[in-house]
C-alpha positions as CSV (number, residue, x, y, z in Angstrom):
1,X,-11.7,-5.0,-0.2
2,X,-15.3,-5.9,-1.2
3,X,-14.6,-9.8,-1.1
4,X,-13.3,-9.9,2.6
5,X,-15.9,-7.9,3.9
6,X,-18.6,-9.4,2.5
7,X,-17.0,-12.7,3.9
8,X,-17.2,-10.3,7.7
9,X,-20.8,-9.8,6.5
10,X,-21.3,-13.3,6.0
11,X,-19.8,-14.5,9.4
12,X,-22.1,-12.3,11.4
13,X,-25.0,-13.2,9.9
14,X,-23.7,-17.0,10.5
15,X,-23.1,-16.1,13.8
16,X,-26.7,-14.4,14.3
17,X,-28.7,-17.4,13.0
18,X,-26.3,-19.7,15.5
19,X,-28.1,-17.6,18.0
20,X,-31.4,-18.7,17.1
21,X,-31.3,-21.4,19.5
22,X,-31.2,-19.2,22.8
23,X,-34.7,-17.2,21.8
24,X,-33.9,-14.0,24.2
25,X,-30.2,-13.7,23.1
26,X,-31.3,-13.8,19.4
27,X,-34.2,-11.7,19.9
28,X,-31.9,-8.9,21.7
29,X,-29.7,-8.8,18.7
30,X,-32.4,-8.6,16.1
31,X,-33.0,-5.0,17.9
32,X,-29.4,-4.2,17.8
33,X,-29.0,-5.1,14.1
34,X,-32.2,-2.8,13.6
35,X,-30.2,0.1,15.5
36,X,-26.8,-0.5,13.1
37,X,-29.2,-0.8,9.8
38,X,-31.0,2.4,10.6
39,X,-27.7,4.2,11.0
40,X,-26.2,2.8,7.8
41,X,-29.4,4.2,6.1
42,X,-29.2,7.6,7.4
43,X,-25.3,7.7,6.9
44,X,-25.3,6.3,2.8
45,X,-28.9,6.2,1.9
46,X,-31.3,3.5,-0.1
47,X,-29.3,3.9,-3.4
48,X,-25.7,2.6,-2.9
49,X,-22.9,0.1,-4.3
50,X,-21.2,-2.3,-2.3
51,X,-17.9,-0.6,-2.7
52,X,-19.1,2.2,-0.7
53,X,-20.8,-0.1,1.6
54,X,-17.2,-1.4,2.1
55,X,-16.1,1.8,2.4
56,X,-18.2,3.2,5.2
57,X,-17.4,-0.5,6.7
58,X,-14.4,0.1,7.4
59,X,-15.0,2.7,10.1
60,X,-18.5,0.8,11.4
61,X,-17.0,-0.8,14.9
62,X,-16.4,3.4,15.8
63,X,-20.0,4.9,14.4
64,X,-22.0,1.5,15.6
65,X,-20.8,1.2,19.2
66,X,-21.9,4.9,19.3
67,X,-25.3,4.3,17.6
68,X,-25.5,1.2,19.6
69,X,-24.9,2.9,22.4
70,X,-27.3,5.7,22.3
71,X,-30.0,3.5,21.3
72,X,-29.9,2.6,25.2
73,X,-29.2,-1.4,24.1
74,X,-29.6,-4.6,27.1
75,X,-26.7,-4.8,29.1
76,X,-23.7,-6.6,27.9
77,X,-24.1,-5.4,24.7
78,X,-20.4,-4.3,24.2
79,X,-19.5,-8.0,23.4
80,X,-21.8,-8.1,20.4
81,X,-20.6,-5.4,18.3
82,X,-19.0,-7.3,15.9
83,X,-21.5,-9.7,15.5
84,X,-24.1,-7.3,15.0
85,X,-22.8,-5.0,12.8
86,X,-21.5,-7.7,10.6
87,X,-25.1,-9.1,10.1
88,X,-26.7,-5.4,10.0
89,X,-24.4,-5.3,6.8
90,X,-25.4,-8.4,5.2
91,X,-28.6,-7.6,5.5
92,X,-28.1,-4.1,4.1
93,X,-25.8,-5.9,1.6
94,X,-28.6,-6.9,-0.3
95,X,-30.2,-3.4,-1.5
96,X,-27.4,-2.2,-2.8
97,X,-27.1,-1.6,-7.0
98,X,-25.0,-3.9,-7.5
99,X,-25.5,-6.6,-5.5
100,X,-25.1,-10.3,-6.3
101,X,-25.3,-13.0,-4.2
């Protein structure tokens, strides 16, 4: 469970830093990977493993369009869910206890 969503992790963060090239599209979902990475640390805190970042993963596309979504986001945000929230959790990835690259 931990190995294919790290690999989700890894493809939105790919997917964010192919955005790099169109400045206001990668600049709008900087903010909306801000809004996903805020929630995550309000729902599991700064001291966590992966496997229950994987765990509260599983149920992210629900809670993050609804963060997302009262965070009052740039139109058409809807389409970049995914994307976001699998870069919000790399980046998150990264403080947990147990984390290796």
């Amino acid at each position: 469970m931990i190995d294919i969503a790290r690999r989700e992790w890894e493809d939105g963060r790919a997917a964010l830093e192919a955005a790099r090239d169109d400045r206001a599209r990668y600049e709008r979902l900087l903010v909306l990977v801000d809004v996903v990475v805020a929630e995550l640390r309000r729902r599991i805190g700064q001291t966590f493993t992966l496997a229950e970042l994987a765990r509260e993963y599983v149920n992210a596309d629900r809670w993050a369009r609804e963060a997302l979504a009262d965070a009052e986001p740039p139109r058409g945000w809807p389409r970049e869910v995914a994307l976001v929230t699998g870069a919000a959790f790399y980046a998150y990835a990264r403080g947990a206890v147990d984390y290796r690259p």
